[in-house]
C-alpha positions as CSV (number, residue, x, y, z in Angstrom):
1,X,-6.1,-6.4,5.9
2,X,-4.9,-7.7,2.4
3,X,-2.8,-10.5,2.8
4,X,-2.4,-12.0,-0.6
5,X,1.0,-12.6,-2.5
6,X,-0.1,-10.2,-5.3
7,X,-0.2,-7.1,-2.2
8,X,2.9,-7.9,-0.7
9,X,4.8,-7.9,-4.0
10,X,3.0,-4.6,-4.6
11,X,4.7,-3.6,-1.3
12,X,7.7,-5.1,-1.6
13,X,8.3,-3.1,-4.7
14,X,7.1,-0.3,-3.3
15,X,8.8,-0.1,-0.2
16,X,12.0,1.1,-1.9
17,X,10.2,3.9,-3.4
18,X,8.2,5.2,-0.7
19,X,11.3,5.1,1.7
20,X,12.1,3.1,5.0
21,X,9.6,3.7,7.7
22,X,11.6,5.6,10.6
23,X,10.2,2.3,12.8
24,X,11.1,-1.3,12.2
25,X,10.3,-4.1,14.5
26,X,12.7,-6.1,15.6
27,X,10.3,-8.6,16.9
28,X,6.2,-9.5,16.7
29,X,4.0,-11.7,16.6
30,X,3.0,-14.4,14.3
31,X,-0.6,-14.6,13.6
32,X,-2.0,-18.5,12.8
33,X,0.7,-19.8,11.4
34,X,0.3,-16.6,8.7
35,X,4.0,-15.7,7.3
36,X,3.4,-12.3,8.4
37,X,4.1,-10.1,12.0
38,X,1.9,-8.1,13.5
39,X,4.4,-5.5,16.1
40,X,3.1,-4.4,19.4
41,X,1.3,-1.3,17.4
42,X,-0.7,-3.0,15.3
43,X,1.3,-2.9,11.9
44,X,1.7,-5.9,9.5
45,X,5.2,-6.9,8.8
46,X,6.1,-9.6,6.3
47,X,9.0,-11.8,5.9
48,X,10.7,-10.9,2.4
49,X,13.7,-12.5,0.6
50,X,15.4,-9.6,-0.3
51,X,14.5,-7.5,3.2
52,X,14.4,-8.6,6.7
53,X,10.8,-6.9,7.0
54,X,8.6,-5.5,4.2
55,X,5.5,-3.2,5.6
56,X,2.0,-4.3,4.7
57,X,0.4,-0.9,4.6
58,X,-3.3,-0.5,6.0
59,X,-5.6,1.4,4.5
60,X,-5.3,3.9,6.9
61,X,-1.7,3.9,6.6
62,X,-1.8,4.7,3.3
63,X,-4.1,7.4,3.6
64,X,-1.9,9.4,6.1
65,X,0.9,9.1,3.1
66,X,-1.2,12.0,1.6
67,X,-0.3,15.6,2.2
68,X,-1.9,17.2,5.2
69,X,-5.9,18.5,5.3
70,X,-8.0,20.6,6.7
71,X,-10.1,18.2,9.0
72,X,-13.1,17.5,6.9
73,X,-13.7,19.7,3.8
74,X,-10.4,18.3,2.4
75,X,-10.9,14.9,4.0
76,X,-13.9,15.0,1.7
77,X,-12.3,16.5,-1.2
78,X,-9.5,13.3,-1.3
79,X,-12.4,10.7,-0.6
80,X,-13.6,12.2,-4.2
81,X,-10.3,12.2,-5.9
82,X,-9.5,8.5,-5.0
83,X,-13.0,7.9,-6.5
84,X,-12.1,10.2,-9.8
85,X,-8.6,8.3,-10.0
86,X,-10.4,5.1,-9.5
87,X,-13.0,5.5,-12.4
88,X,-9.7,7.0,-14.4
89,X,-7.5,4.1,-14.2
90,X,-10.5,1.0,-14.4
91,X,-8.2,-0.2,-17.6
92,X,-5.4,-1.4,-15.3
93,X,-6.9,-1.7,-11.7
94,X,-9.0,-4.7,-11.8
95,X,-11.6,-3.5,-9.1
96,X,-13.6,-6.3,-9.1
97,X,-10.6,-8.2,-7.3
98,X,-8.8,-5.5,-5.9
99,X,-8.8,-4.7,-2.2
100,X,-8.8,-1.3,-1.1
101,X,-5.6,-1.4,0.3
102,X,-4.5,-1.8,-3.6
103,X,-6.2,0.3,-4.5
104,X,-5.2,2.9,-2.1
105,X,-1.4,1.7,-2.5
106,X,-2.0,2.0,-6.6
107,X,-3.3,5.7,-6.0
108,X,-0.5,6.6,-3.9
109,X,2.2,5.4,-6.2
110,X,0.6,7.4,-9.3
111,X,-0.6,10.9,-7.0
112,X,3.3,10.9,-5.2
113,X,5.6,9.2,-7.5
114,X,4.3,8.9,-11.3
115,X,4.2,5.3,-11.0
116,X,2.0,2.1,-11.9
117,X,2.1,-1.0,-10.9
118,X,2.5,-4.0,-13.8
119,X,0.7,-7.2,-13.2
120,X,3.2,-8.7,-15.9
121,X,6.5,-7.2,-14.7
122,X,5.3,-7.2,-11.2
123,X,6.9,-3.6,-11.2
124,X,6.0,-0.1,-10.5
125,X,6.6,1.5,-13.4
126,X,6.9,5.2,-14.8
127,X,3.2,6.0,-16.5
């Protein structure tokens, strides 16, 4: 699970976008002294300054964001997408340091919403 301040910018920006989950916790547990909440299901919640709690999106998570598939032909078919989009979009998705829940949180923004994310800006931009 990617913890690091540059993926929970990512999803603190993106959190507006993709819209409010229909669950928020409204307690959970700290893990080590971490500045993040993990809720009785499992999800990671983290602490933000402009909203009470900002999902960290799993990889998984992020995968069910993509329309429904037939159960493996199509499961296949997105596996080889994400790898097209991935070798498409090398000039602004460092994948040498990227974890694949940026990655997959990068892929979702452009596939659903026409957006990318600026390391400068710190911003999901229009492409």
């Amino acid at each position: 699970m990617d913890t690091t301040a540059k993926y929970i910018k990512m999803c603190e920006k993106a959190w507006p976008i993709i819209g409010k989950p229909d669950y928020i916790p409204t307690t959970g547990r700290y893990i080590d002294g971490e500045p993040y909440e993990v809720d009785e299901f499992g999800y990671y919640w983290w602490r933000s300054e402009f909203f009470d709690r900002v999902p960290l999106y799993r990889q998984d998570q992020l995968q069910e964001m993509l329309p429904e598939m037939e159960p493996l032909h199509d499961k296949l078919s997105q596996l080889d997408n994400f790898h097209i989009w991935t070798e498409r979009n090398l000039s602004y998705v460092d994948t040498f340091r990227a974890s694949m829940e940026q990655l997959w949180l990068a892929a979702i923004m452009d596939w659903k919403y026409g957006k990318a994310w600026d390391d400068k800006k710190e911003e999901w931009l229009l492409e």
